[in-house]
N, C-alpha and C positions, 0 to 999 in steps of 0.2 A: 408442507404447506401450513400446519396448525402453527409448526413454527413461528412464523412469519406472521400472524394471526396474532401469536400471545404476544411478541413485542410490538404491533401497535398498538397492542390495548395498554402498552405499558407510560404515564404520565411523565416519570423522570426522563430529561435529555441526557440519551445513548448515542452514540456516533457507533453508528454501523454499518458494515463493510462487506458486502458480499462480491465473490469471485466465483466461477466456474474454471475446474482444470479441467482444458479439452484433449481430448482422449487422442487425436494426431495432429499433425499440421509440422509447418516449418514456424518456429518463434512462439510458440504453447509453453515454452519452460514454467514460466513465470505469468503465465496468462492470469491467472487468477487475482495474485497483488498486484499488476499492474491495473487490473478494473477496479480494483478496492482504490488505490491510489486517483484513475480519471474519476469517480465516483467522488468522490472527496473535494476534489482541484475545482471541480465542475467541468472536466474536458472530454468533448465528444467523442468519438473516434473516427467522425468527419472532420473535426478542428483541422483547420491548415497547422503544419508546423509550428509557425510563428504565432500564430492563435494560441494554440496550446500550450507553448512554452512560456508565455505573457500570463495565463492562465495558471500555470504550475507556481510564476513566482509572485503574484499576486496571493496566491493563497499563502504560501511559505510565510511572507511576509505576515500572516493574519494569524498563521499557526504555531511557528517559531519567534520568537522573538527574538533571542538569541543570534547575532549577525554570523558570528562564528559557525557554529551550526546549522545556518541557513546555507552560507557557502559551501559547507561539505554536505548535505543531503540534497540542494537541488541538480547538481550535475550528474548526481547518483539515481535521485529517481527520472530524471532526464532519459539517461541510458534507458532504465527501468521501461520506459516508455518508449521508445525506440526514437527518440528525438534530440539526442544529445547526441556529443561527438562520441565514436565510438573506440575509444582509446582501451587498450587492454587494461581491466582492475582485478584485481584481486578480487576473489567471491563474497573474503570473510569481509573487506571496503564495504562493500556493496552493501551487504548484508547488516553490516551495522549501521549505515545510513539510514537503509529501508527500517530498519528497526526502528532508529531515534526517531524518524517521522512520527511512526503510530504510538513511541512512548509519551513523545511532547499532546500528540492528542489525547493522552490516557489520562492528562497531567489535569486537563480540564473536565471530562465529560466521562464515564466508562466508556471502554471502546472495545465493541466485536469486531472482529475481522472471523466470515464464514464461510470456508472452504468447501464450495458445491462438489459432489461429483468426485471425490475425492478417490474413487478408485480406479480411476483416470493416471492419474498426477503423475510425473513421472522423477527422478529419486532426488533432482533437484528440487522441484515444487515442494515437494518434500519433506528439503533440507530445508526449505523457506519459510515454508509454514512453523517447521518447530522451532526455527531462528525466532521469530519471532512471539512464538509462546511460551517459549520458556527460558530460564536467567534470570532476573531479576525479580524478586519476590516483591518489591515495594510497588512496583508498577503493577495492576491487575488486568492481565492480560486473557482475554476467553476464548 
């Protein structure tokens, strides 16, 4: 909780992400980046489908600029979300979409992404969190 405490007292704009990995359930892999991700989009988890995927690419559009890379990360975090088509990808696809997301956000603002609960997570959630923390040194990832 002090946590959460010190970065409001903090005056610079941070884009921050918090998730919880829930400890069972059916579709919990990725629970965590997928909240950091609706958190972000602004999309409920009442959203209709089509609410939220209207939602997903409106933001993309504000976040990415990049056409090219818009194309590959929103049908990626689509999946992510459980709202795209669910066609078999590759984890590392995946994985490096969800990435580019949070780096084009990193590119603007610092960006936390805070994995609650973390002794939960199971070896995917993981592989996802560290997907995403670690690699590229130029981007500062927390």
């Amino acid at each position: 909780m002090e946590f959460y405490k010190y970065f409001d007292g903090i005056a610079e704009t941070i884009y921050w992400h918090r998730g919880r990995c829930l400890p069972y359930g059916e579709g919990v892999t990725y629970w965590a980046l997928a909240d950091m991700v609706r958190m972000r989009c602004r999309i409920s988890e009442d959203d209709e489908p089509a609410a939220a995927l209207a939602k997903l690419s409106s933001s993309l559009e504000e976040l990415i600029l990049d056409a090219e890379e818009r194309a590959f990360v929103e049908p990626r975090l689509a999946h992510l979300l459980g709202l795209g088509e669910h066609q078999a990808r590759d984890k590392q696809d995946l994985f490096a979409a969800w990435r580019l997301f949070f780096e084009r956000l990193s590119e603007g603002y610092p960006t936390v992404l805070s994995f609650e609960d973390m002794q939960w997570p199971t070896r995917a959630c993981s592989i996802s969190s560290n997907t995403c923390s670690t690699g590229r040194e130029a981007i500062p990832f927390t």
